[in-house]
VOLUMKE-986352 format. One line per 4 residues: for each residue x, y, z of N, C-alpha, C, O, CB. Coordinates in Angstrom, 2 decimals, padded with zeros to 5 digits. Glycine has a CB too. Layout:
BEGIN
X,Y,Z,X,Y,Z,X,Y,Z,X,Y,Z,X,Y,Z | ...
END
This chain:
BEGIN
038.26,-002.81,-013.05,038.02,-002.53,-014.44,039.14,-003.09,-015.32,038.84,-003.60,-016.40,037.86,-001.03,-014.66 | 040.55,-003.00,-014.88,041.25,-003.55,-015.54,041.08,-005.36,-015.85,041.15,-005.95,-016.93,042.33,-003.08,-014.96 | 040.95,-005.67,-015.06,040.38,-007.30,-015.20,039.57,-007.39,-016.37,039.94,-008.07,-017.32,039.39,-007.85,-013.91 | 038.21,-006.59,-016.38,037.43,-006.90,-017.30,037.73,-006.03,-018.47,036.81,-006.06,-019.29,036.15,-006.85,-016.86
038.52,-005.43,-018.73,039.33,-004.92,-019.83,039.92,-005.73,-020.67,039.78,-005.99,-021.87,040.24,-004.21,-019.44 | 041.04,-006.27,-019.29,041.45,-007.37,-020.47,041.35,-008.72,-020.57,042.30,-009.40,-020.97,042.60,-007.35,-020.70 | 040.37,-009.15,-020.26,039.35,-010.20,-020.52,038.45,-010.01,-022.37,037.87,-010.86,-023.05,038.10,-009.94,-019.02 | 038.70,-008.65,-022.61,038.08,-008.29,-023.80,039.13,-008.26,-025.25,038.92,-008.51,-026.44,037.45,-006.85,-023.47
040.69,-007.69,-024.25,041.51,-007.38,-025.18,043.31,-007.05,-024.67,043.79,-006.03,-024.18,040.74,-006.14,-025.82 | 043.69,-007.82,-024.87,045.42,-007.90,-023.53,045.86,-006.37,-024.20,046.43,-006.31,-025.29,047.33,-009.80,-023.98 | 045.56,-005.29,-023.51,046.65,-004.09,-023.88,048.00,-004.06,-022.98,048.18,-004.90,-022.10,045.91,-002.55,-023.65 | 048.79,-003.20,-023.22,050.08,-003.04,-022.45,050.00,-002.64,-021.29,049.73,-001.44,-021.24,050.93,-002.26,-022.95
050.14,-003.24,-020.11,049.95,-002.99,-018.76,050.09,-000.65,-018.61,049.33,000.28,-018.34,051.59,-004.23,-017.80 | 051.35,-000.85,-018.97,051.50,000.76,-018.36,050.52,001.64,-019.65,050.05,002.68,-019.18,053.65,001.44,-018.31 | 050.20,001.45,-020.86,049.32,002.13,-021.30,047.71,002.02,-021.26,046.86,002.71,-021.83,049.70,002.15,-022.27 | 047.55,000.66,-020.21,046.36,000.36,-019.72,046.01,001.18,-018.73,044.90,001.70,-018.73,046.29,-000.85,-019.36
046.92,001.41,-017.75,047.22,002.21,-017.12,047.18,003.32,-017.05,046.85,003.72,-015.94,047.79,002.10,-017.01 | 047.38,004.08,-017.79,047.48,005.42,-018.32,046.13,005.45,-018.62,045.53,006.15,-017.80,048.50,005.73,-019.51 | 045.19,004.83,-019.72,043.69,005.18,-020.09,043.24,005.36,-018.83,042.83,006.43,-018.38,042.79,004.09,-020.91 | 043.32,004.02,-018.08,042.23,004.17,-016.69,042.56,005.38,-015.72,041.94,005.52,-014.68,042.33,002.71,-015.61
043.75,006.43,-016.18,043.91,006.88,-015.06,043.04,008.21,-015.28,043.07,009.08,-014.40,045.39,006.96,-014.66 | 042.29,008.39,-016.42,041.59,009.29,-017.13,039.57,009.16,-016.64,038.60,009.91,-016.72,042.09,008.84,-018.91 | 039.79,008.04,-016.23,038.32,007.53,-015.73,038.13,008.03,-014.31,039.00,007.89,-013.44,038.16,005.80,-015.74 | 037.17,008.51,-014.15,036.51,009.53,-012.94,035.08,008.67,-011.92,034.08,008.27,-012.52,035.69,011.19,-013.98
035.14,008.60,-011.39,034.01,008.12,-010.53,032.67,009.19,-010.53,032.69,010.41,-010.40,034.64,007.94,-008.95 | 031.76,008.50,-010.69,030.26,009.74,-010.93,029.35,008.35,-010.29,029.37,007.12,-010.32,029.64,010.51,-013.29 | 028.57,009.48,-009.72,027.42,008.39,-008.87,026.26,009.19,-009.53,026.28,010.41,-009.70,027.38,008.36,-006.77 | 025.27,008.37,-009.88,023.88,008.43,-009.91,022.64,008.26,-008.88,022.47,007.17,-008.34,023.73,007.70,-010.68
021.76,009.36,-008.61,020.64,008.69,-007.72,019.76,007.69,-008.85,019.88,007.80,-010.07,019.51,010.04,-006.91 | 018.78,006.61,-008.11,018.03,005.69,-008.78,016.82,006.87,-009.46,016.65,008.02,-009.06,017.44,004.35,-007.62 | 016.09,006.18,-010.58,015.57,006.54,-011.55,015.65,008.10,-011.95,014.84,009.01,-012.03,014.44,006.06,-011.39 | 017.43,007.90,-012.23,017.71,009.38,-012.90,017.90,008.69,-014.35,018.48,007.63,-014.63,019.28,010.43,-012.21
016.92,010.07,-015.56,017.44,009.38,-017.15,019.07,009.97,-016.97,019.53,010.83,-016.22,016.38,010.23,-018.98 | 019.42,009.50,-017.54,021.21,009.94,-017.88,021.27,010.22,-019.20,022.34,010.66,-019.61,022.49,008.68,-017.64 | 020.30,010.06,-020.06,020.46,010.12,-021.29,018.80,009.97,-022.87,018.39,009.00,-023.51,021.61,008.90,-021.16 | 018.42,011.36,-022.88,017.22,011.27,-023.56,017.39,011.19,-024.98,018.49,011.30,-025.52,016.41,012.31,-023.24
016.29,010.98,-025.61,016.69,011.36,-027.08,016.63,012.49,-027.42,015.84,013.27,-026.89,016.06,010.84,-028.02 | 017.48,012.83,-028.40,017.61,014.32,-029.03,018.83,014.66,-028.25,019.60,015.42,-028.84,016.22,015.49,-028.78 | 019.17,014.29,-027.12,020.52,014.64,-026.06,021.96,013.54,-026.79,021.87,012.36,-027.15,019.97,013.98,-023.90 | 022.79,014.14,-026.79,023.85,013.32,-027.20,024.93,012.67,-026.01,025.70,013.48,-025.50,024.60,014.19,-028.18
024.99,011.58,-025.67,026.08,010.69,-024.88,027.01,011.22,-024.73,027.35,011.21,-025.91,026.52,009.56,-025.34 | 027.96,011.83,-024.15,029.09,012.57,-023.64,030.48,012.07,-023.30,031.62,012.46,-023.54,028.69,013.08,-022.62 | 029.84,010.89,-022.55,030.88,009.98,-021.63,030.12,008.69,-021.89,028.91,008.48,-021.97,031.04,010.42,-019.78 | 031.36,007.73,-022.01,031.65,006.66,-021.64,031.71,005.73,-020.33,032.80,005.53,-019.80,032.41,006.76,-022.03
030.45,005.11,-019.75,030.40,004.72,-018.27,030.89,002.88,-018.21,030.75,001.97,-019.04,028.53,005.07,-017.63 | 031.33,002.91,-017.23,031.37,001.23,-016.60,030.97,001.19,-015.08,031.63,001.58,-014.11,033.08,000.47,-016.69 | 029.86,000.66,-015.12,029.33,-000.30,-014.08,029.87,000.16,-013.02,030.81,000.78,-013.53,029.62,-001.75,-014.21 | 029.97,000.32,-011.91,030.44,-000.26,-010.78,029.62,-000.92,-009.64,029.91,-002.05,-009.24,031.10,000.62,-010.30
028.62,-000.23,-009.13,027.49,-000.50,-008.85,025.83,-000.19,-009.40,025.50,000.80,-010.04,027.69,-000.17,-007.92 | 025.11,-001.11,-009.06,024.06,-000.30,-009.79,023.10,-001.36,-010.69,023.31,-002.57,-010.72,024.85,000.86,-010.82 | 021.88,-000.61,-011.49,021.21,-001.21,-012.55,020.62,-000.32,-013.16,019.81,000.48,-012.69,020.38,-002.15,-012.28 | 021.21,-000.45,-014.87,020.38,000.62,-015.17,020.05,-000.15,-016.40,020.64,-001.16,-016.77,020.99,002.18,-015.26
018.64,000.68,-017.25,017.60,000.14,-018.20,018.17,001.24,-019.32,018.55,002.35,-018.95,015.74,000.23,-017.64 | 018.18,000.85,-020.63,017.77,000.99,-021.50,017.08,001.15,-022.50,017.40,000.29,-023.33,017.91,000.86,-021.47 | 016.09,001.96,-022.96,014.68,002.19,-023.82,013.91,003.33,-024.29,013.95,004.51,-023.98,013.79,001.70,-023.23 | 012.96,002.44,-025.42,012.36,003.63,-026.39,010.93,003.66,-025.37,010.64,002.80,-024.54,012.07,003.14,-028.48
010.29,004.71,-025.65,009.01,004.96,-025.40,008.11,005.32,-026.80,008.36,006.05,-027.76,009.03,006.07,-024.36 | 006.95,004.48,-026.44,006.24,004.33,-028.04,004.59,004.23,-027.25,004.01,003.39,-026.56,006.90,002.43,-029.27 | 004.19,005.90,-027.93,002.53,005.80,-027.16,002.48,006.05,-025.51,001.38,006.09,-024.96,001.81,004.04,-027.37 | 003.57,006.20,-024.84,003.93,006.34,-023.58,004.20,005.15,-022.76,003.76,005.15,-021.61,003.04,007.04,-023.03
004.92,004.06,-023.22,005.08,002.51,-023.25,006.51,002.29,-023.32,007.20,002.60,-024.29,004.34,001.77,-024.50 | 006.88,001.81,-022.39,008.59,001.76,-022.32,008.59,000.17,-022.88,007.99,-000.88,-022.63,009.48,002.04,-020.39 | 010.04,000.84,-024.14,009.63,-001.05,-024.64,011.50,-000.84,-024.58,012.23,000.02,-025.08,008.38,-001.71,-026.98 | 011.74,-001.82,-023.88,013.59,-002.23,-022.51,014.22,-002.64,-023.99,013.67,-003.21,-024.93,013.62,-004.35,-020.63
015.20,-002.27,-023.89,015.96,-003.05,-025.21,017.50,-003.74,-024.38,018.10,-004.65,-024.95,016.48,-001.57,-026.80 | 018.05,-003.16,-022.92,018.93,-003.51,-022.61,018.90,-003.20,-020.92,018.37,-002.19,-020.47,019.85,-003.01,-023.50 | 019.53,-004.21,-020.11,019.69,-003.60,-018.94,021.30,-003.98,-018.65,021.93,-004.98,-018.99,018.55,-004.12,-017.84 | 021.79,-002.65,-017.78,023.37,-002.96,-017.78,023.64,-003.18,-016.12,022.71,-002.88,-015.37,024.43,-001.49,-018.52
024.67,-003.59,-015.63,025.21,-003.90,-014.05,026.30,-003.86,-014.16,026.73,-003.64,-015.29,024.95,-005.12,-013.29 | 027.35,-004.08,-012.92,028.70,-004.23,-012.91,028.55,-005.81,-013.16,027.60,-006.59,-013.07,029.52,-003.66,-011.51 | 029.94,-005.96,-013.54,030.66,-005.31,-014.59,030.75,-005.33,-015.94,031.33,-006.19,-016.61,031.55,-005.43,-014.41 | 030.02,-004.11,-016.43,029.79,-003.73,-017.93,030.19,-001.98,-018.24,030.52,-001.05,-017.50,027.99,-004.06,-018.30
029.99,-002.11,-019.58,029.60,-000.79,-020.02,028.47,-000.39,-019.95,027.65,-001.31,-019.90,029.84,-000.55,-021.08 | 028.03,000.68,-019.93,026.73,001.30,-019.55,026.52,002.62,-020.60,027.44,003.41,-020.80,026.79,001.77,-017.84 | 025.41,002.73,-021.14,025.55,004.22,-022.19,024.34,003.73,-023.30,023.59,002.76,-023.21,027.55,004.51,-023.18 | 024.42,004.65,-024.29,024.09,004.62,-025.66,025.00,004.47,-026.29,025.54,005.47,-026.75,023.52,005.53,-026.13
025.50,003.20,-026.55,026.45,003.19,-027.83,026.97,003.91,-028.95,028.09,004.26,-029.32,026.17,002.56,-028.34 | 025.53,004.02,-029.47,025.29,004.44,-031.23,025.67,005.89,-030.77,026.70,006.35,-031.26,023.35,004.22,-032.18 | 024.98,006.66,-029.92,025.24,008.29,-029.90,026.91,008.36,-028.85,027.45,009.47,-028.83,023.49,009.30,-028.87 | 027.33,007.67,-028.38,028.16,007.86,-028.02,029.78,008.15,-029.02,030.65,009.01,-029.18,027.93,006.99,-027.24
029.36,006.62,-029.54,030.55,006.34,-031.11,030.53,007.71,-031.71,031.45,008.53,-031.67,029.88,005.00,-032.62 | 028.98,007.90,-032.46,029.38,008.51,-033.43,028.53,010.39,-032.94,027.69,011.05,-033.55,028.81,007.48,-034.98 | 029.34,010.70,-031.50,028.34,011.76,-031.27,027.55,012.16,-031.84,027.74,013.06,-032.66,028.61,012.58,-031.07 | 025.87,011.37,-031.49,024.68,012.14,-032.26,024.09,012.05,-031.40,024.51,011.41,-030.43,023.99,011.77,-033.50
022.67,012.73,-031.39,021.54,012.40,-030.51,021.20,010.97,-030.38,021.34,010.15,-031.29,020.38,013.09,-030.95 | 020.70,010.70,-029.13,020.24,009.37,-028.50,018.87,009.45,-029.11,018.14,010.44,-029.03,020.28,009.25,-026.72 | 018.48,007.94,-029.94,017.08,007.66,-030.05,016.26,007.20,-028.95,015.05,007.02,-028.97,016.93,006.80,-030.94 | 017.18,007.00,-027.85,016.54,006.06,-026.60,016.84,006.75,-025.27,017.53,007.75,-025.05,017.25,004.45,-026.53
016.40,006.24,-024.73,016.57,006.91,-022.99,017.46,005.76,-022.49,017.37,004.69,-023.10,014.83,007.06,-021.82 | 018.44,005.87,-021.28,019.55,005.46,-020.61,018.65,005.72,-019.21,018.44,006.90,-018.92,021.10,006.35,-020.94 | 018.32,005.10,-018.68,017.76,005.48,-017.07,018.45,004.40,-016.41,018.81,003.27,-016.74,015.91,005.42,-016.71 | 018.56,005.52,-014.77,018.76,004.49,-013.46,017.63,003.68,-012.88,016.59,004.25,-012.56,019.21,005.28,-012.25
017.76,002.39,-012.72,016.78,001.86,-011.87,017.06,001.76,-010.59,016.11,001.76,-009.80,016.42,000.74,-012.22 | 018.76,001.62,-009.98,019.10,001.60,-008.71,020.25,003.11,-008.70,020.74,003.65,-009.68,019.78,-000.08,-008.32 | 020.41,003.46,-007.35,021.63,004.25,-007.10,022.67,003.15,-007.92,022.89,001.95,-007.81,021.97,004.55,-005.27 | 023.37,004.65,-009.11,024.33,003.59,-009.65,025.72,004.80,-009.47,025.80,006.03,-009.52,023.85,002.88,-011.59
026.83,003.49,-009.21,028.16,003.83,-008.90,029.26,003.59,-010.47,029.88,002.54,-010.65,028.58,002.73,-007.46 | 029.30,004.65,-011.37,030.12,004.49,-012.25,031.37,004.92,-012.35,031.69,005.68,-011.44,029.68,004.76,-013.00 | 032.51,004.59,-013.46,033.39,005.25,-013.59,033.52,005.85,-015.15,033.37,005.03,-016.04,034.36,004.52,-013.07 | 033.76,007.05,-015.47,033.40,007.51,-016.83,034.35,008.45,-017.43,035.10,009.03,-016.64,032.10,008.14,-016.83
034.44,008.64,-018.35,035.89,009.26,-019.83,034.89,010.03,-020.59,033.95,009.49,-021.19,036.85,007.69,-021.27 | 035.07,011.11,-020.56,034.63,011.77,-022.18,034.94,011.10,-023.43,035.59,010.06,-023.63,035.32,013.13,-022.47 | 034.27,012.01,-024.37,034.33,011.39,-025.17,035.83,011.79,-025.69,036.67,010.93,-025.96,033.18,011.50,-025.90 | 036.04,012.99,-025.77,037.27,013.76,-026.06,038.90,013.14,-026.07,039.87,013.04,-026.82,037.20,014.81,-025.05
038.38,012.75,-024.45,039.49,012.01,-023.86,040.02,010.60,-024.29,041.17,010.19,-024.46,039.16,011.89,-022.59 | 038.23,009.73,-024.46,039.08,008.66,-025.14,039.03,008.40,-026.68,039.37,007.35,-027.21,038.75,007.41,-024.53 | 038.58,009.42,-027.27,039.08,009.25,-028.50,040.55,009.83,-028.81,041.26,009.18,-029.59,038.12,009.80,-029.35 | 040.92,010.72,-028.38,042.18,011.41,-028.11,043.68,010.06,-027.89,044.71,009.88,-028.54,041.78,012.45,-026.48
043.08,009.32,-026.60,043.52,007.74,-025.99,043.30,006.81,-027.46,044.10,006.13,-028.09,042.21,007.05,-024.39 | 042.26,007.01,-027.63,042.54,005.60,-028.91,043.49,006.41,-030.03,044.19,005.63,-030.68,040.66,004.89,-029.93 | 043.60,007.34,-030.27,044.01,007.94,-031.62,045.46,007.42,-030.91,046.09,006.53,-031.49,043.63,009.88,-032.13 | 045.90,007.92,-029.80,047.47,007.75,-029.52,047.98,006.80,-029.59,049.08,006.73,-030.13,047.91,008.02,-028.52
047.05,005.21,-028.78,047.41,003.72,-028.56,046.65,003.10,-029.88,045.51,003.45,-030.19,046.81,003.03,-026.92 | 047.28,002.30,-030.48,046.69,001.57,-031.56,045.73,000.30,-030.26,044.56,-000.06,-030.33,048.22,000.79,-032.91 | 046.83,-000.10,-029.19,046.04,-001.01,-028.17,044.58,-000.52,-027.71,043.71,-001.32,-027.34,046.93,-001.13,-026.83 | 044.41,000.68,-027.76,043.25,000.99,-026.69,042.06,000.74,-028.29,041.05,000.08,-028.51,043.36,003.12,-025.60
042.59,001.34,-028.79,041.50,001.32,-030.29,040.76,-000.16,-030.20,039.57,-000.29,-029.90,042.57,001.42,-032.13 | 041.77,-001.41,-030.55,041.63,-002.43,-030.89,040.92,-002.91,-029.81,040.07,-003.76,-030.07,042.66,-002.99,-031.29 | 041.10,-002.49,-028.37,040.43,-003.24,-027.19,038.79,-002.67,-027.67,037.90,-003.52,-027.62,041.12,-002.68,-025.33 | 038.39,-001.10,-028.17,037.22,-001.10,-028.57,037.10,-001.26,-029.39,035.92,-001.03,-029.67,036.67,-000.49,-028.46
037.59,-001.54,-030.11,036.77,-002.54,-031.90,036.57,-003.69,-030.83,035.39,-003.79,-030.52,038.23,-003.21,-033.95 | 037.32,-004.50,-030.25,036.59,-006.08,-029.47,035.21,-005.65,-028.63,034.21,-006.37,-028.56,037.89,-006.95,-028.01 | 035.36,-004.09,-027.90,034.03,-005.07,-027.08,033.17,-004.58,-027.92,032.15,-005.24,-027.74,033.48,-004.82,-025.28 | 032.86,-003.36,-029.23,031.87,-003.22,-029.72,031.60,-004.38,-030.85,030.64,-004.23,-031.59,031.88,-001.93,-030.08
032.49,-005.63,-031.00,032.08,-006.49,-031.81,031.43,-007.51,-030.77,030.45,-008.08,-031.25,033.19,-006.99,-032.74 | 031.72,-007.85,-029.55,030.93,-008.68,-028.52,029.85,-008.03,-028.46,028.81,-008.67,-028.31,031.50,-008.88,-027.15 | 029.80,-006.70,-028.56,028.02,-006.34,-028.12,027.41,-006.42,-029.69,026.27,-006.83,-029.89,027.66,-004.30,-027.25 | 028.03,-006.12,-030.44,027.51,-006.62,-032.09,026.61,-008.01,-031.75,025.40,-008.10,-031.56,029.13,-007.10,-033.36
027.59,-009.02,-031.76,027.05,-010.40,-031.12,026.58,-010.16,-030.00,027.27,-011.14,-029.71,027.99,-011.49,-030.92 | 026.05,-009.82,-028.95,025.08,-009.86,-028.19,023.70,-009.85,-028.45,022.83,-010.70,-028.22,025.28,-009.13,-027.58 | 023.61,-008.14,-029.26,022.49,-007.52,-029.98,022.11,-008.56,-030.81,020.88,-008.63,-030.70,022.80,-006.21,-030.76 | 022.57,-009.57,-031.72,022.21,-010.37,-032.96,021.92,-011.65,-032.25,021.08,-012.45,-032.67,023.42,-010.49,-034.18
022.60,-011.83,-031.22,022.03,-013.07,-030.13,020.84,-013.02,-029.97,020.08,-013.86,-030.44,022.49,-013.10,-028.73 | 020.38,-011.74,-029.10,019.12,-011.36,-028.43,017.82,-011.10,-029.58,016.60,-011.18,-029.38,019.46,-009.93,-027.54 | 018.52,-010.80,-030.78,017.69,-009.98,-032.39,016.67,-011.82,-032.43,015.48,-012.12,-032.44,019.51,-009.47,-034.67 | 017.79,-012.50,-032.44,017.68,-013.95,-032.93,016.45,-014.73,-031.46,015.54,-015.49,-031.79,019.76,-014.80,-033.01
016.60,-014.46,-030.45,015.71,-015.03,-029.57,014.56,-014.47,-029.82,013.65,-015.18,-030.22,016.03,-014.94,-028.26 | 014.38,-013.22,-029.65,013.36,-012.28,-029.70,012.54,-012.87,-031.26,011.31,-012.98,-031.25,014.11,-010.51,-029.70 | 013.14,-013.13,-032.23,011.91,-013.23,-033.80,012.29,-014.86,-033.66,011.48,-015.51,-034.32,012.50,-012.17,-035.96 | 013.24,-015.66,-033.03,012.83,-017.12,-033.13,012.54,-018.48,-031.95,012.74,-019.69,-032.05,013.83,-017.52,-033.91
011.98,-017.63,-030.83,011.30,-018.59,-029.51,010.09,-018.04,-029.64,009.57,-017.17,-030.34,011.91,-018.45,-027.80 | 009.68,-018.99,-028.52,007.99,-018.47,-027.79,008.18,-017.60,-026.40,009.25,-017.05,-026.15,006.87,-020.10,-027.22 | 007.45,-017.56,-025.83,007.76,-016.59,-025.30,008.24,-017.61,-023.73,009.10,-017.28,-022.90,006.46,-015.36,-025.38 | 007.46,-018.77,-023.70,008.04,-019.62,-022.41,009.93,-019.86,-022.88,010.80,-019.89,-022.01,006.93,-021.56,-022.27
010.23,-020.00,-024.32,011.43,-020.47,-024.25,012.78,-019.46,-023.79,013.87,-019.74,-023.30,011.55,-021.03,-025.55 | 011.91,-017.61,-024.33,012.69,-016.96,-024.08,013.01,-016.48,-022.34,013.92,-015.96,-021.69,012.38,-016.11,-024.98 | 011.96,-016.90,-022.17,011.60,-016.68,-020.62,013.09,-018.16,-019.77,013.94,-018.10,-018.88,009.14,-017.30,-020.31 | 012.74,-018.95,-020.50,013.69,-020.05,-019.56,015.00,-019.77,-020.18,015.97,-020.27,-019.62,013.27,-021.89,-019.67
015.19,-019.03,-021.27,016.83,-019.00,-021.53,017.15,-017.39,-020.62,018.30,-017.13,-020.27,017.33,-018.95,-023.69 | 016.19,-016.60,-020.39,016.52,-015.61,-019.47,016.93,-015.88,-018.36,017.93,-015.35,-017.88,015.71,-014.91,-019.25 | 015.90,-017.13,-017.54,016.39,-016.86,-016.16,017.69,-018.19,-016.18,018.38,-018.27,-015.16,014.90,-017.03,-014.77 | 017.94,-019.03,-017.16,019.27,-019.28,-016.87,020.16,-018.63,-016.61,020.86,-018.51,-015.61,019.69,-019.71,-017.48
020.10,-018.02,-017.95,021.57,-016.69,-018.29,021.51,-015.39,-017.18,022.53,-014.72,-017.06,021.32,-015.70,-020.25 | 020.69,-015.15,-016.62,020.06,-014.12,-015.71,019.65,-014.28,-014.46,019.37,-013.32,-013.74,019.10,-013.68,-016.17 | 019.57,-015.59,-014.05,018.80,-015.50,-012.68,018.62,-014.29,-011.55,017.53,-013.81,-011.25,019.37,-016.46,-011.97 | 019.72,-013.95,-011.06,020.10,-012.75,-010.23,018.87,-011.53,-010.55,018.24,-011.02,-009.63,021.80,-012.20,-010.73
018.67,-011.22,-011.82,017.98,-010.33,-012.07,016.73,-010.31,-011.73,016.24,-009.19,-011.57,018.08,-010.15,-013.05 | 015.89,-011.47,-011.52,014.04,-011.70,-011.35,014.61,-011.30,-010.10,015.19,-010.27,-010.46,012.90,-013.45,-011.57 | 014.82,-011.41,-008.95,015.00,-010.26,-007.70,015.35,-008.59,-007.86,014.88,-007.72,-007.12,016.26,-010.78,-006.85 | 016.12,-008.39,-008.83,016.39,-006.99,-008.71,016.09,-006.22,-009.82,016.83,-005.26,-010.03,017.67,-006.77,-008.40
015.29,-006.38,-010.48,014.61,-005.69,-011.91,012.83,-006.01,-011.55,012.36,-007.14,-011.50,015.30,-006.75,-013.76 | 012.33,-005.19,-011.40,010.56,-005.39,-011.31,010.32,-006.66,-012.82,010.99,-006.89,-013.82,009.43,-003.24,-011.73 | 008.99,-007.22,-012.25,008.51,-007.86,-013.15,008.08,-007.43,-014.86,008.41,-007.94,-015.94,007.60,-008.21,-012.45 | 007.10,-006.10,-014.47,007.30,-004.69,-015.45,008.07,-005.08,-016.54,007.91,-005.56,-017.66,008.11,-003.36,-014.74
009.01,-004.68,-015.78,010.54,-004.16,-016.69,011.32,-005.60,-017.60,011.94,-005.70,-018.67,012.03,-003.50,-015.19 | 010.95,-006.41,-016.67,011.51,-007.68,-017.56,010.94,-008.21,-018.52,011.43,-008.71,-019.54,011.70,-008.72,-016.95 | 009.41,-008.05,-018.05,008.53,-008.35,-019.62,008.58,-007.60,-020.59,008.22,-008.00,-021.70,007.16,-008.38,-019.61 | 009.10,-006.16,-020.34,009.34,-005.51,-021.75,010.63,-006.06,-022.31,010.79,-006.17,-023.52,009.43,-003.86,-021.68
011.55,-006.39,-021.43,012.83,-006.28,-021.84,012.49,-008.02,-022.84,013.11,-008.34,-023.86,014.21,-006.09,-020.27 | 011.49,-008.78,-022.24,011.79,-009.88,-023.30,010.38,-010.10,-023.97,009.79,-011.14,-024.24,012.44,-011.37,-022.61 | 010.06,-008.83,-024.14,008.38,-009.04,-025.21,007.52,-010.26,-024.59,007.30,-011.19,-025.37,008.72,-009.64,-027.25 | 007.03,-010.34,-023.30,006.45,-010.59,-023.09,005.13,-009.83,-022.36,005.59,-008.88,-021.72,007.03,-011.23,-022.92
004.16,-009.86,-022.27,002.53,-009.02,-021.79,002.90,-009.70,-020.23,003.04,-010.91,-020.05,000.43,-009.75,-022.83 | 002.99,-008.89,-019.39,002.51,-008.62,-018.27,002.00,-009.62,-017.65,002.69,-010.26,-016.85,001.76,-007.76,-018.35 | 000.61,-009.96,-017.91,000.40,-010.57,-017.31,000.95,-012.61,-017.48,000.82,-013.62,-016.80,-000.80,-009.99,-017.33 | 001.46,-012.32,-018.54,001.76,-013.61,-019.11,003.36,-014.14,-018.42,003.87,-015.23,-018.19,001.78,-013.40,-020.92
003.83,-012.52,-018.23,005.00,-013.06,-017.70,004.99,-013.49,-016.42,005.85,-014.35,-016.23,005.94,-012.24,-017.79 | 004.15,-013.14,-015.19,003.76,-013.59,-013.72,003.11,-015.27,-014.15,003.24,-016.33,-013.54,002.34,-012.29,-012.85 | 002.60,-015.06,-015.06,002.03,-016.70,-014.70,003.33,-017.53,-015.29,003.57,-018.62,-014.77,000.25,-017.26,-015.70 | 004.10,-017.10,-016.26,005.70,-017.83,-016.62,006.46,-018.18,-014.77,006.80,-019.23,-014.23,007.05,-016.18,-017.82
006.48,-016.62,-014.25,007.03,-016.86,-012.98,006.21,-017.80,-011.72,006.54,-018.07,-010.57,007.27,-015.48,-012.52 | 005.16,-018.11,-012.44,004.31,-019.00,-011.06,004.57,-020.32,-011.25,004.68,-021.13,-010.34,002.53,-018.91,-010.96 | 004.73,-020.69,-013.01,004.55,-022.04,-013.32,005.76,-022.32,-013.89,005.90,-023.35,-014.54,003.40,-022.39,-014.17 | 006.84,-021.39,-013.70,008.02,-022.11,-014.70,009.33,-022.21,-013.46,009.79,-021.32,-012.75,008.56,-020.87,-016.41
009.66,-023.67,-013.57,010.71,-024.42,-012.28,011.91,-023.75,-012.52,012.54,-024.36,-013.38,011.06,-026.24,-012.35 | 012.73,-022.36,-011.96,013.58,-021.73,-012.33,014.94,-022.80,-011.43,016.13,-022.51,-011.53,013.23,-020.06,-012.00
END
């Protein structure tokens, strides 16, 4: 975790140190929600092992807005930041292996280190730009183009995410996305 820490943001080795020593190991069984709406985010997770989905349900229709793996953050952002209820569900798709901070704890940690603050202003401005990346594919491809910039950026995943789940995650119908996977040269 420290690697991909500071890959985001160089803090001071021994007060890097000190945050991580506050992070706890929690395992998940596969398709546990971790997080409903109306429930508020608690903790702060990173990856270790695992895959987990992100999403609203609309009509009883899971429509994916994010899927997380090592090594990332993992959570509801929005209810986490600003403790409120989650509009979305956080589910496991595999047994996932995390490591996780209250919220208490690391706001407590950022209030003390101006470093730890600034390392999260960086990664919530990379996922800013992520979200506006993905905002931008989603209202300006077709659906073959978003499909071939997925499995570039993604390959790994068409093995370990159901077909399902990937067509929601990139607005594509079901059946449109199997014939993408029959006829498109990954």
């Amino acid at each position: 975790m420290k690697d991909f820490l500071s890959k985001i943001y160089k803090v001071n080795d021994d007060i890097l140190t000190e945050y991580l020593s506050y992070w706890e190991e929690y395992i998940v069984p596969r398709k546990t929600v971790m997080t409903s709406p109306g429930k508020t985010q608690r903790h702060l997770y990173y990856v270790l092992e695992g895959i987990q989905k992100s999403y609203y349900l609309n009509e009883d229709k899971q429509h994916i807005i994010l899927f997380t793996y090592a090594p990332s953050f993992s959570g509801n952002p929005g209810s986490f930041v600003t403790q409120t209820p989650s509009k979305y569900f956080l589910e496991t798709i595999t047994e996932s292996k995390f490591l996780r901070i209250s919220y208490e704890k690391h706001q407590q940690l950022m209030d003390q280190y101006r470093e730890i603050e600034t390392l999260f202003r960086k990664a919530i401005e990379y996922l800013l730009i992520g979200v506006m990346e993905k905002h931008y594919e989603l209202m300006a491809f077709d659906i073959e183009t978003r499909f071939k910039i997925f499995t570039k950026r993604s390959p790994h995943l068409l093995t370990l995410i159901s077909q399902k789940d990937l067509a929601s995650y990139l607005r594509i119908d079901s059946t449109n996305f199997s014939k993408l996977m029959n006829n498109t040269r990954i």
